[in-house]
N, C-alpha and C positions, 0 to 999 in steps of 0.2 A: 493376558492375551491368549486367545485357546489358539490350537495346531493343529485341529484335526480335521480342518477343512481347505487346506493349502494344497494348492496345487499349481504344478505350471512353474515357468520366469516369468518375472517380470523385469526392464532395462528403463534406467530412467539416467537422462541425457543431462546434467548438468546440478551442480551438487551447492546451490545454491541455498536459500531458506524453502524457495519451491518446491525443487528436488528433494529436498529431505522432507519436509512435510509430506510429498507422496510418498516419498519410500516409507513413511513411517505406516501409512493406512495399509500401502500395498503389503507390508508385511503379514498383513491380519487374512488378508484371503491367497497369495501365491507363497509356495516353498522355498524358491530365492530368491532375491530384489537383488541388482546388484547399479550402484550409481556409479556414472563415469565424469570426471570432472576435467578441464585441462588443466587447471592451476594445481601448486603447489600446496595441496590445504593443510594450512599449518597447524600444529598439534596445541595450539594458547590461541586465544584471543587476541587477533592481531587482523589489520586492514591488510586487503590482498587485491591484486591485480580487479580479478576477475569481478569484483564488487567495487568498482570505482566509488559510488556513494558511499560507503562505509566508513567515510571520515567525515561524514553530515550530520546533524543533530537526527537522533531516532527517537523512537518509541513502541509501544503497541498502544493501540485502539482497544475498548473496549471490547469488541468483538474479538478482537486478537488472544488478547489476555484469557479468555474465556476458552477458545480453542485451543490453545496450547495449553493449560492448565486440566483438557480435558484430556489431550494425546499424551503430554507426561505430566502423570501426576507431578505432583509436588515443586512443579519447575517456579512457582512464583517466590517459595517460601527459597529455596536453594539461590537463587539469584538475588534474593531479598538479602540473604547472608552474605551474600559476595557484594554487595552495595548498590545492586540496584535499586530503585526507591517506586513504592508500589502508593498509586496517589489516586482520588475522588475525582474525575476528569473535572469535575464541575468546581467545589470546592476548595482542592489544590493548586489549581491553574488559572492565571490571568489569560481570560478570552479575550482583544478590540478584533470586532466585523465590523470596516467602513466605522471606525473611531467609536462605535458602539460597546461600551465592555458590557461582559455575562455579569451578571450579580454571584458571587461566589458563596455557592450553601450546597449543602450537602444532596448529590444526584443518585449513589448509588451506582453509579457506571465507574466500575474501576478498570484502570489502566496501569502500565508499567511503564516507567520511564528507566532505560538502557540501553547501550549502545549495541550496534548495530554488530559490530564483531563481538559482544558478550554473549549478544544473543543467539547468533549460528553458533559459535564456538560449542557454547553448550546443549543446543540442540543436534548437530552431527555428531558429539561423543554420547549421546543418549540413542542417535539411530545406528550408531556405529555400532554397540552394545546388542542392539538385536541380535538375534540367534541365527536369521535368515537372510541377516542385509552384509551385503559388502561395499563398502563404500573406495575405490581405487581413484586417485588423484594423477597428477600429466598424463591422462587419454582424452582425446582431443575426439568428438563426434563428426563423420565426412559423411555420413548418407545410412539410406534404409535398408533391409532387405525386404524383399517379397514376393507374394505366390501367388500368384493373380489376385483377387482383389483383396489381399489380408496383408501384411505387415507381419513379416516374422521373425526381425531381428535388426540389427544395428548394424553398421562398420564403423571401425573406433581406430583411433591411431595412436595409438603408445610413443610419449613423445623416445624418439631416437630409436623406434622400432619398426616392425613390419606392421600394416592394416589386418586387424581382428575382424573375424567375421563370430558376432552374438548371436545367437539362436534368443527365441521369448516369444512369450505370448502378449505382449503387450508392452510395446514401446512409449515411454513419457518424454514427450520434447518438454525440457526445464531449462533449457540453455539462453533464456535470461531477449534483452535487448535485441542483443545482433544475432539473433535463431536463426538459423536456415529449413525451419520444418518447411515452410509453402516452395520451397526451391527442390529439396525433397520430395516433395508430392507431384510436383512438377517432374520430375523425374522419372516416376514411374507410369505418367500419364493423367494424373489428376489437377481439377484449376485451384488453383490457389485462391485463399481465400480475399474476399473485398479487405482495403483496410480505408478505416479513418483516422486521421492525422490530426493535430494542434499542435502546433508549435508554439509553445506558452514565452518563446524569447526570454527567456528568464536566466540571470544569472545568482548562482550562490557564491559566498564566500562564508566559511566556515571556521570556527575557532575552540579550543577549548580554553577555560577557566577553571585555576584552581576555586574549588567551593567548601564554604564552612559550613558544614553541618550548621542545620537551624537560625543561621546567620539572616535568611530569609522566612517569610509567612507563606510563601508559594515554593513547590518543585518546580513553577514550567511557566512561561511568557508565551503566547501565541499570540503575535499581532500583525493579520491579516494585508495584503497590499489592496488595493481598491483603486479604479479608475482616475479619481480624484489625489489621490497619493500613490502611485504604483512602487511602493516600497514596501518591503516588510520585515520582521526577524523574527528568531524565537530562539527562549534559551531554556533547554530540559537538562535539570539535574540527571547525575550519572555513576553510575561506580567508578572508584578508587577517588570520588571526592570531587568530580567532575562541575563543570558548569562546559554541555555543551550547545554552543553557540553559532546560530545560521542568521546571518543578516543576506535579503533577497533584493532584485529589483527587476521589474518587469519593464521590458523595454530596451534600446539598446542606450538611452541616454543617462539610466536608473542602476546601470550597475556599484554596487558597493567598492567602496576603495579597499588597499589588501594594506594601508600602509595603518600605522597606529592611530597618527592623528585624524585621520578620515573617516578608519572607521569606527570610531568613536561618535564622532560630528554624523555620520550617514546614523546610529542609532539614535541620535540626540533626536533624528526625525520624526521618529515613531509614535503613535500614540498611545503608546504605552513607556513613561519614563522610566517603570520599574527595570527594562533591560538597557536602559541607559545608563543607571545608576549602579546596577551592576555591575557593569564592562567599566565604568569610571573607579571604581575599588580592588575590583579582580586584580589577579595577579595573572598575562597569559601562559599557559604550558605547551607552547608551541607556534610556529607561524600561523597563519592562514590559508587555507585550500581553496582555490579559486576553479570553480563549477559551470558551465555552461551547459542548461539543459537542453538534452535533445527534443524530439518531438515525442508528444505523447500517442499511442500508437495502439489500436484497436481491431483484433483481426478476428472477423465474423466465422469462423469455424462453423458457428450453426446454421449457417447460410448455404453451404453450397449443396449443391445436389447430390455429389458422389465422396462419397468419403470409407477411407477402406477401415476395415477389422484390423484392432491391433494397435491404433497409435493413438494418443492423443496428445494435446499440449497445455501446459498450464503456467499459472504467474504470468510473469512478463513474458511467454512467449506470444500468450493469448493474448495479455495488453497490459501495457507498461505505462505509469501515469505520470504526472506531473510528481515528482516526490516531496512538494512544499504540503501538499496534504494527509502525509503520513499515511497512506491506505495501501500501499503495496503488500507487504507483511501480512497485514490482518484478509485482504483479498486472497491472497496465497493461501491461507490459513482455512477460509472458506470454500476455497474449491475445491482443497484436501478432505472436506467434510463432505463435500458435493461426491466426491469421487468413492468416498468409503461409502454412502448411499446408496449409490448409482449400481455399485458393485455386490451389494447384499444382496440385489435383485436380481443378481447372473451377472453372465459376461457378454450373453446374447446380444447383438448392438448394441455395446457399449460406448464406443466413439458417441453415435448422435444422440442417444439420452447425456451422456455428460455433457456434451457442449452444449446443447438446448440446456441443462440447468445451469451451468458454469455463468451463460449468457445472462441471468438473470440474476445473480449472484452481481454479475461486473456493473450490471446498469444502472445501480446508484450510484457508487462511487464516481461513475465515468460520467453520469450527468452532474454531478453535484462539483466535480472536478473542472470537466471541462466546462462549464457552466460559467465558474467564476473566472477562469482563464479567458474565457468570448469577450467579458465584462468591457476587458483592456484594449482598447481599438488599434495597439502594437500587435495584439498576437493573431498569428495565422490560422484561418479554420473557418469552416462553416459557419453561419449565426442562420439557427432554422427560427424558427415562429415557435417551438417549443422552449427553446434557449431562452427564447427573450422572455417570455413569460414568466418564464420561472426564474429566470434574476429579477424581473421586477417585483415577482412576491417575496421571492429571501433577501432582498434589501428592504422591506418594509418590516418583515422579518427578523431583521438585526437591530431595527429599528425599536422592535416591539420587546427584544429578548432584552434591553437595557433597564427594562422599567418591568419588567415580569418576568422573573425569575425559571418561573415553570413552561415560559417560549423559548428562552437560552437551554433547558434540561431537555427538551424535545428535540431543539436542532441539533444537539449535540448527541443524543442517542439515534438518530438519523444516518447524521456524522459518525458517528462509530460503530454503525451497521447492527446496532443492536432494535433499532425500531421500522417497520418499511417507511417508503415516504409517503405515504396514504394517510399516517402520522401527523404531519405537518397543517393538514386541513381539519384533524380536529374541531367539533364546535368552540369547546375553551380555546382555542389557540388559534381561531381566525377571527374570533371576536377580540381576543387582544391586539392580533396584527393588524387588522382592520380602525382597531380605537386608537391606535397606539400615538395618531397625533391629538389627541386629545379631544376627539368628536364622539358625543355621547353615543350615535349610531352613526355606522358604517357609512360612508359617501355613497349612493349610486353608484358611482362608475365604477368602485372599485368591487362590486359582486361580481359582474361580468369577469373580472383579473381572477378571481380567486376560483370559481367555477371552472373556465377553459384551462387554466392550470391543475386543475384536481382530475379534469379530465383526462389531460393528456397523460398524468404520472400513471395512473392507476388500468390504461389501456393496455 
């Protein structure tokens, strides 16, 4: 990493996987980074307040894998030594969409299965390592400072001390879910940003299993909930020997039981037997953690009209998803790539060039998220004319991906933000989805579907 174009602070608000993904770019263009976090961040991998899902089944996406493996070297092989298990998304892993399984052959999209505290753990003692980052734990973020229309520093509160006033060139709001940046901005006179809501009503219950090395043919069970069954689980091999385990239910009648026999019986549901038969052999290595998701939460930064020098927000401040679809992390990951871009080019309005790309970085995951979340006539939120659309093409989609190998390898590099979705309408790949109930040409009606949907994604 060269040093001889650093200049300035930079102050990044919450010391998360977000926050350290920035702090790692911003290292490459500002003199000092310094992250403030309120928790306790403990020096081992270990589940902590501040990250309540961190005792949920993880992973990285292929997109993920790719980006961290670019910011630190070597980090796939280093983790791989410490047991995390590095698999073929395609391949390694039992996909059912809507009872639909993927044909499992080899895609080329790899992915790391690991847990969710292995993996910060070891990514904050690699940004901690920097020469220009300090990373400080119980400082709790209260507000902004600023000069008329720039942002030029933080107030922080050191838990059991006086309020810090930071100086910086560039503020990163990373403070996760419950952010106060738009309250902040509010503050000094600016409107806060629109947001959009889903409330995917959804409850987790999570578990770990002791696992046998090779005891299995797959690392990982992904099986989907759908309208028709609003249930789902998934269970991703782990380090120290792990099987961990997320049985889900959409709805408030669908939630999973936390007691042994039930939740056994609640995976018996699935269609997928293999994490039945699992959990029926496993030994467990602990209770179960019972989860209620909040709403999933989308705040247009590149929308509004006034937006000052000096701040921006990223990860979950920017927008926080549904976590049944593992995109958090690997989204974090991408904006941190968004933002070392954004930043080669100057500092010259750097707020609205990042969130104008940040924004478009988010709009798969969040349509593809909130998309199947709409599906469940229990969950809260909008249903536009593009939603519907486009669940009725990726349900003929899952349909088509059961019986053609290379429509399951496209939604799933889609799905792991390694292909745009412009992808998906492919000529080979809408001529499968379209035959896929076994008509030698396409139905009429269904061009019109596939058309106004290609249209909409690609506006």
């Amino acid at each position: 990493m060269s040093t001889t174009n650093q200049t300035g602070r930079a102050v990044v608000l919450g010391g998360s996987m977000g926050g350290l993904l920035a702090a790692r770019v911003l290292s490459e263009s500002y003199a000092t980074v310094t992250v403030f976090d309120r928790d306790d961040l403990p020096a081992e991998a270990v589940d902590r307040k501040g990250v309540p899902q961190s005792g949920h089944s993880h992973g990285l996406l292929a997109r993920g894998r790719q980006i961290l493996e670019e910011l630190f070297p070597g980090l796939t092989a280093e983790l791989t030594a410490h047991g995390a298990v590095p698999v073929d998304i395609q391949r390694d892993c039992v996909w059912v969409n809507d009872g639909h399984r993927i044909p499992r052959v080899a895609s080329g999209l790899a992915g790391l299965c690991v847990s969710r505290r292995a993996l910060e753990a070891y990514v904050r003692d690699r940004v901690r390592a920097l020469p220009n980052v300090e990373i400080r734990d119980r400082c709790e973020a209260v507000g902004l400072l600023a000069d008329g229309a720039t942002v030029t520093g933080a107030r922080v509160l050191p838990r059991g001390g006086r309020e810090e006033r930071h100086d910086a060139d560039l503020v990163v709001d990373a403070t996760g879910r419950g952010n106060r940046g738009p309250t902040w901005l509010a503050e000094l006179g600016y409107q806060p940003p629109t947001e959009e809501r889903v409330d995917p009503r959804t409850v987790y219950v999570s578990r770990d299993y002791r696992r046998v090395p090779g005891e299995t043919t797959f690392a990982a069970v992904i099986s989907s909930p759908s309208p028709a069954a609003p249930y789902g689980g998934v269970a991703i091999a782990a380090e120290g020997d792990r099987w961990m385990v997320t049985l889900l239910g959409v709805g408030p009648d669908h939630a999973p039981p936390v007691d042994d026999e039930g939740y056994l019986a609640f995976a018996g549901r699935l269609p997928a037997p293999e994490l039945h038969a699992l959990l029926r052999r496993a030994e467990p290595l602990g209770p179960p953690k019972r989860m209620r998701l909040p709403a999933s939460v989308r705040r247009r930064y590149e929308r509004l009209a006034r937006l000052p020098e000096g701040f921006i927000a990223v990860a979950d401040a920017v927008c926080s998803f549904n976590p049944a679809y593992g995109q958090g992390m690997t989204v974090a990951a991408a904006e941190a790539i968004v933002l070392r871009d954004c930043l080669r080019l100057g500092r010259r309005d750097l707020p609205r060039r990042f969130f104008a790309a940040a924004a478009k970085v988010v709009d798969v995951p969040w349509d593809m998220a909130v998309g199947a979340d709409l599906r469940h006539p229990t969950v809260v939120g909008p249903r536009s004319r593009r939603t519907r659309l486009l669940n009725g093409y990726v349900t003929r989609l899952h349909a088509a991906a059961a019986r053609h190998p290379v429509v399951g390898r496209r939604f799933l590099s889609v799905a792991n933000l390694m292909t745009p979705p412009p992808g998906l309408f492919a000529p080979r790949i809408v001529a499968r989805v379209l035959w896929s109930g076994g008509r030698s040409t396409p139905a009429p009606a269904q061009r019109p579907l596939v058309s106004e949907v290609k249209e909409l994604l690609v506006r």
